[in-house]
Residue frames as qw, qx, qy, qz and C-alpha x, y, z in Angstrom:
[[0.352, 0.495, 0.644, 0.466, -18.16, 12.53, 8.58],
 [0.081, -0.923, -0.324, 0.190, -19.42, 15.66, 10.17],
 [0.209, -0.845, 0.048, 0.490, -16.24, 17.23, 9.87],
 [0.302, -0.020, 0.579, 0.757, -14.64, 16.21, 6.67],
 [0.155, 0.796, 0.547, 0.209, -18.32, 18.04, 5.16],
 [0.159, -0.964, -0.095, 0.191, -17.76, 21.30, 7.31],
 [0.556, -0.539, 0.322, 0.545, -14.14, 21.25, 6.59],
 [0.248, 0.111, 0.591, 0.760, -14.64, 21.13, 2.56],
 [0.098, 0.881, 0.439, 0.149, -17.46, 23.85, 3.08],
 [0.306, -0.860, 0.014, 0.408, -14.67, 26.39, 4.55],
 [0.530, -0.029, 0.586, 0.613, -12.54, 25.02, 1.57],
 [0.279, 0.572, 0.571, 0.518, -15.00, 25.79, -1.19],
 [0.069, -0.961, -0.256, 0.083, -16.06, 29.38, 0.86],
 [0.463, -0.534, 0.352, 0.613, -12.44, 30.19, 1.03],
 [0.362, 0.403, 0.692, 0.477, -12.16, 29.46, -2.84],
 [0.087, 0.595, 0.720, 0.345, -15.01, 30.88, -3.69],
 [0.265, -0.922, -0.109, 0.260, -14.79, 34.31, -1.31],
 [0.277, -0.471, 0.401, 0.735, -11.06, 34.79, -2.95],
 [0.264, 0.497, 0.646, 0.516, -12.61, 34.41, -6.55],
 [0.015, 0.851, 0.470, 0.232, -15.10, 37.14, -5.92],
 [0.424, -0.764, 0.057, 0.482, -12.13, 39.46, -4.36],
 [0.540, -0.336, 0.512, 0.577, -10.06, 39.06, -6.89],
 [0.380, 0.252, 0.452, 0.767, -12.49, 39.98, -9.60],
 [0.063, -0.913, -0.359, -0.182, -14.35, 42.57, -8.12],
 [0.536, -0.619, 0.226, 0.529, -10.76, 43.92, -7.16],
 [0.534, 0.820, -0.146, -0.147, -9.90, 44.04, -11.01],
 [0.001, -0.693, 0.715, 0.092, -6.87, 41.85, -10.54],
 [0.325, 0.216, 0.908, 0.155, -8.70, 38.43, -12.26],
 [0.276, -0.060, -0.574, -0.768, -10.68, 39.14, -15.82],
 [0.603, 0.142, 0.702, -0.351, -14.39, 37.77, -14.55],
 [0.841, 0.296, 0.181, -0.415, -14.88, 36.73, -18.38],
 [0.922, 0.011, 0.255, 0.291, -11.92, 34.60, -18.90],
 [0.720, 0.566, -0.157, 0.368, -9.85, 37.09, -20.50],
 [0.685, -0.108, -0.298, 0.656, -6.31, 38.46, -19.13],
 [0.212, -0.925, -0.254, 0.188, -6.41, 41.63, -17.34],
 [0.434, 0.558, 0.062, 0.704, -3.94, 44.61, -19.12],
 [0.345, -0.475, -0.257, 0.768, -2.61, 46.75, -16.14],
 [0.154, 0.954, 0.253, 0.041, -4.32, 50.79, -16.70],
 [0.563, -0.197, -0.051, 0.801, -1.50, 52.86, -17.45],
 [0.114, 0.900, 0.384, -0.173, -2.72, 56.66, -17.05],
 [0.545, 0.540, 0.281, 0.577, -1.44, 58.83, -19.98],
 [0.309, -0.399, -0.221, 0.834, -0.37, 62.03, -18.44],
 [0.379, 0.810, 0.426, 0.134, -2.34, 64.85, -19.82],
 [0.585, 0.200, 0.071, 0.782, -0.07, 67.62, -21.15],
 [0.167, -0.942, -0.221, 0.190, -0.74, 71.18, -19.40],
 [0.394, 0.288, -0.081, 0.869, 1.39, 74.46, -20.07],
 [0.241, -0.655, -0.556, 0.452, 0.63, 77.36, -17.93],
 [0.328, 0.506, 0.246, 0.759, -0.25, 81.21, -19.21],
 [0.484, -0.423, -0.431, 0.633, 0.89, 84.10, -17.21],
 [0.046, 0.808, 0.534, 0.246, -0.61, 87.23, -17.10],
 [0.267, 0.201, -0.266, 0.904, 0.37, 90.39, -16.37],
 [0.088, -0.350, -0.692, 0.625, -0.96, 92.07, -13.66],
 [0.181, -0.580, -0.453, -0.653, -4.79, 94.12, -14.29],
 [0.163, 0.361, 0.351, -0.848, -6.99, 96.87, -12.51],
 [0.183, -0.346, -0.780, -0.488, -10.55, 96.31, -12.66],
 [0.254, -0.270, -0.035, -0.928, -13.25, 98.37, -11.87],
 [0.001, -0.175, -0.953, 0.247, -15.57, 96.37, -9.67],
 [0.257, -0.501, -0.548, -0.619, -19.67, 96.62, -10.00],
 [0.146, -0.433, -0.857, -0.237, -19.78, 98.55, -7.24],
 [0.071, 0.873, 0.462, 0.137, -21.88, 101.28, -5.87],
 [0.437, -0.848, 0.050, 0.297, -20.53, 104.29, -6.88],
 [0.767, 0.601, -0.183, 0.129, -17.82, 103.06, -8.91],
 [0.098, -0.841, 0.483, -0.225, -14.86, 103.70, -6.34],
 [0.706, -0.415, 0.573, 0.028, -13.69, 99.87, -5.91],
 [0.577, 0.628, -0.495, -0.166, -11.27, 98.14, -7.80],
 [0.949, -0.238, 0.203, -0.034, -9.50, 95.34, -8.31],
 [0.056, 0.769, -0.628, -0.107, -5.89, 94.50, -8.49],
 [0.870, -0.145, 0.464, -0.088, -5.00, 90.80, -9.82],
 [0.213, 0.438, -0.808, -0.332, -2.26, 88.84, -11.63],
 [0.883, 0.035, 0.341, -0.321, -3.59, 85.59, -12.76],
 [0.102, -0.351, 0.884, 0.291, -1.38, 82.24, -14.26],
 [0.802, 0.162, 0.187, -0.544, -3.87, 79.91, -15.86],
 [0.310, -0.272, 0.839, 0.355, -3.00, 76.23, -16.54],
 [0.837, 0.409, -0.104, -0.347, -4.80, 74.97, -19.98],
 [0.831, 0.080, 0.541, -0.101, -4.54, 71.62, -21.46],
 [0.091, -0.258, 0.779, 0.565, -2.20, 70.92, -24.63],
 [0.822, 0.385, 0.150, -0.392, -4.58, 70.58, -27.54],
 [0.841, -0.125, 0.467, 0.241, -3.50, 68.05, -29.72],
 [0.413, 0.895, 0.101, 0.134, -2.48, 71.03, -32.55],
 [0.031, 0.978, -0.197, 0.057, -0.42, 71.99, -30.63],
 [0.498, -0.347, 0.744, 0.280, 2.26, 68.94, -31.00],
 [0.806, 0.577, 0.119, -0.064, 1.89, 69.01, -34.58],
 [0.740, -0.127, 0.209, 0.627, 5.14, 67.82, -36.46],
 [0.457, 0.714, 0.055, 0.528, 5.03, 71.38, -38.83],
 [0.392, -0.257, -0.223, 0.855, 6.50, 73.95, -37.89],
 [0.182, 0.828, 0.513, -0.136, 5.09, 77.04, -37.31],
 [0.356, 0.617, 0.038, 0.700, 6.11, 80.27, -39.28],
 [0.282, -0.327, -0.236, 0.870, 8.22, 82.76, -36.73],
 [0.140, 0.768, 0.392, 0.487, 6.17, 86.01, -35.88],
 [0.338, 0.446, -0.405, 0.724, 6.44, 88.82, -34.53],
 [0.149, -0.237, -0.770, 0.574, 6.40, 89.16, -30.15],
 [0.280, 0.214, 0.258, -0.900, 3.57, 92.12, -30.49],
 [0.755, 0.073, -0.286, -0.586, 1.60, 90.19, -32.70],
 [0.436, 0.310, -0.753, 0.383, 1.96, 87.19, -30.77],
 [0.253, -0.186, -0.681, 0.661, 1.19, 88.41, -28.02],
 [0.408, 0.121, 0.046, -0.904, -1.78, 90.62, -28.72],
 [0.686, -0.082, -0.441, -0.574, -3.39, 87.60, -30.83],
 [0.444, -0.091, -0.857, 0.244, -2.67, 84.90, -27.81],
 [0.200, -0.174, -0.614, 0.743, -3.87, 87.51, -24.89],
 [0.382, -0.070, -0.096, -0.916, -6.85, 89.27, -26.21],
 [0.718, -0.359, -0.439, -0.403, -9.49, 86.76, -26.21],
 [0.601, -0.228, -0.626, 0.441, -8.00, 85.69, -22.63],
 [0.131, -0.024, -0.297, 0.946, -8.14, 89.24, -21.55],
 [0.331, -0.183, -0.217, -0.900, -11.61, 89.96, -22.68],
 [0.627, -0.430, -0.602, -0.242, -13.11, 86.85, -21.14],
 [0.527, -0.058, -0.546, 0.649, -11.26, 87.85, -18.15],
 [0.259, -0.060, 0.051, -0.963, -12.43, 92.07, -17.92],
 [0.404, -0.313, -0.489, -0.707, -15.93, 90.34, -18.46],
 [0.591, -0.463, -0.581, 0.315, -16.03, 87.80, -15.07],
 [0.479, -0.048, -0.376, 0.792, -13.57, 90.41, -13.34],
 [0.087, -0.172, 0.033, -0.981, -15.88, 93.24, -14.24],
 [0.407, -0.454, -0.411, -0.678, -18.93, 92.01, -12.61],
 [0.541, -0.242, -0.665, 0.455, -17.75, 91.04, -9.25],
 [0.322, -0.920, -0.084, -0.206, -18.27, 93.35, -6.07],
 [0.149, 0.514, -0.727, 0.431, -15.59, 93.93, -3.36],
 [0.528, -0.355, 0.538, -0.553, -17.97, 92.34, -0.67],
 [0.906, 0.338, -0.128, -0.218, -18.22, 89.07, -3.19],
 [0.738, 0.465, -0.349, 0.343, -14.63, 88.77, -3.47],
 [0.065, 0.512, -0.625, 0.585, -13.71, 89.52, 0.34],
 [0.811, -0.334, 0.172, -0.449, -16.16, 87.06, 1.70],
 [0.604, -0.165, 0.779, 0.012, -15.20, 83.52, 2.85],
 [0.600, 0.154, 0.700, 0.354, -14.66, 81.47, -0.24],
 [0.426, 0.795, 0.014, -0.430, -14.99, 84.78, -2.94],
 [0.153, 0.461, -0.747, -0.454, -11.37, 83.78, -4.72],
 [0.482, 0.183, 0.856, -0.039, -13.33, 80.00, -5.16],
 [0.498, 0.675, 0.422, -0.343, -16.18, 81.60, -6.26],
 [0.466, 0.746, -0.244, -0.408, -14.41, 83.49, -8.91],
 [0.051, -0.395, 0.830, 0.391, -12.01, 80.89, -9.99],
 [0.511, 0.364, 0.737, -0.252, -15.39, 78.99, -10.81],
 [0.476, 0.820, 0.282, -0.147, -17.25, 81.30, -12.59],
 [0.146, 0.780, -0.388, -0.468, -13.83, 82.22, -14.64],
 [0.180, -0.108, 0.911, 0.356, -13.24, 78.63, -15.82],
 [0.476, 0.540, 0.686, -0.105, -16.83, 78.36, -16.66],
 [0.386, 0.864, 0.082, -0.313, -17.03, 81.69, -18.40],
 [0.165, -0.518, 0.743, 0.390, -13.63, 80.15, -20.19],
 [0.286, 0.148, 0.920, 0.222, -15.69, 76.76, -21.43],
 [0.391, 0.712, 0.466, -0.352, -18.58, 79.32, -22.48],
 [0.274, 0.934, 0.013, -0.229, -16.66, 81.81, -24.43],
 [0.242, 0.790, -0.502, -0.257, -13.49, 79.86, -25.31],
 [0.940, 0.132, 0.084, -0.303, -14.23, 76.86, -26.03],
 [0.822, 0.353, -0.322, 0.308, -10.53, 75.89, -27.56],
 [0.145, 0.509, -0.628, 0.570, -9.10, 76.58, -24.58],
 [0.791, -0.370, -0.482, 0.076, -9.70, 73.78, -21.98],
 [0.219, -0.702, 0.087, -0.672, -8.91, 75.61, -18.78],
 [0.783, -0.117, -0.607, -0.071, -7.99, 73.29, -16.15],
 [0.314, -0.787, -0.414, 0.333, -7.27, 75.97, -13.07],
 [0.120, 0.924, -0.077, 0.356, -6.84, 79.38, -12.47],
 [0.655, -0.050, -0.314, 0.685, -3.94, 80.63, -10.03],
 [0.025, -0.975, -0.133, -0.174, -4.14, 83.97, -8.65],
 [0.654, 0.284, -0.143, 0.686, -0.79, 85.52, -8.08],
 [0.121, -0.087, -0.325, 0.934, -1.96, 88.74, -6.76],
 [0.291, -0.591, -0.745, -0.106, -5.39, 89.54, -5.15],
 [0.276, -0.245, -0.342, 0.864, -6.01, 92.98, -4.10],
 [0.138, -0.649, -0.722, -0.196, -9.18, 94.37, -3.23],
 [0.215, -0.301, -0.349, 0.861, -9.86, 98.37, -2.60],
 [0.110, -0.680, -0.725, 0.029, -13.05, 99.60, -1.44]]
């Protein structure tokens, strides 16, 4: 008798240990409905390349600069799969109204760095930080999602 008890206690733990795998696993509903596989929507990125800049650096003296190309991936707003079309313009206007606010938030980060900031152990980090932040501060429609640095050149 002893063992047909112990034997349907390993039953019901068995049981009762796969249940609690299976929905704290997410692959059994724990309130009776049917579980709908996650299927993860790619977000849509495009990437915007810069031409290369020279930036004064803050510091003493005034005699360091900075050399840097930068690529920057940003996030598809959802404008920008609209079915109109857009009216053709022209490349200088274009390009002047896409790159200015990107340039100015850019001169602003770029122009308060040092050289000894930006040649220390983790400086490119630092700045790719403080350039997405100063991206969600000051351009807000542009979702910013990393920076790249192409060229990095620091003279003191």
């Amino acid at each position: 008798m002893l063992a047909i008890a112990a034997g349907v206690l390993v039953v019901i733990l068995g049981v009762g240990g796969g249940l609690f795998y299976m929905v704290h696993s997410g692959r059994l509903a724990s309130r009776g409905g049917v579980v709908k596989p996650q299927v993860a929507v790619p977000i849509a990125t495009h990437v915007i390349l810069l031409e290369p800049m020279v930036v004064n650096l803050a510091d003493q003296g005034g005699e360091s600069y900075l050399r840097i190309a930068i690529a920057l991936r940003v996030y598809d707003s959802p404008l920008t799969h609209s079915a109109t079309p857009k009216a053709p313009r022209d490349k200088e206007d274009k390009g002047a109204s896409e790159t200015a606010p990107i340039k100015d938030t850019l001169l602003m980060v770029l122009g308060r760095q040092t050289a000894d900031d930006l040649l220390a152990a983790k400086g490119s980090e630092r700045l790719k930080t403080a350039i997405k932040a100063a991206f969600a501060e000051h351009n807000s429609d542009m979702n910013v999602q990393d920076v790249f640095f192409t060229e990095f050149l620091v003279q003191r």
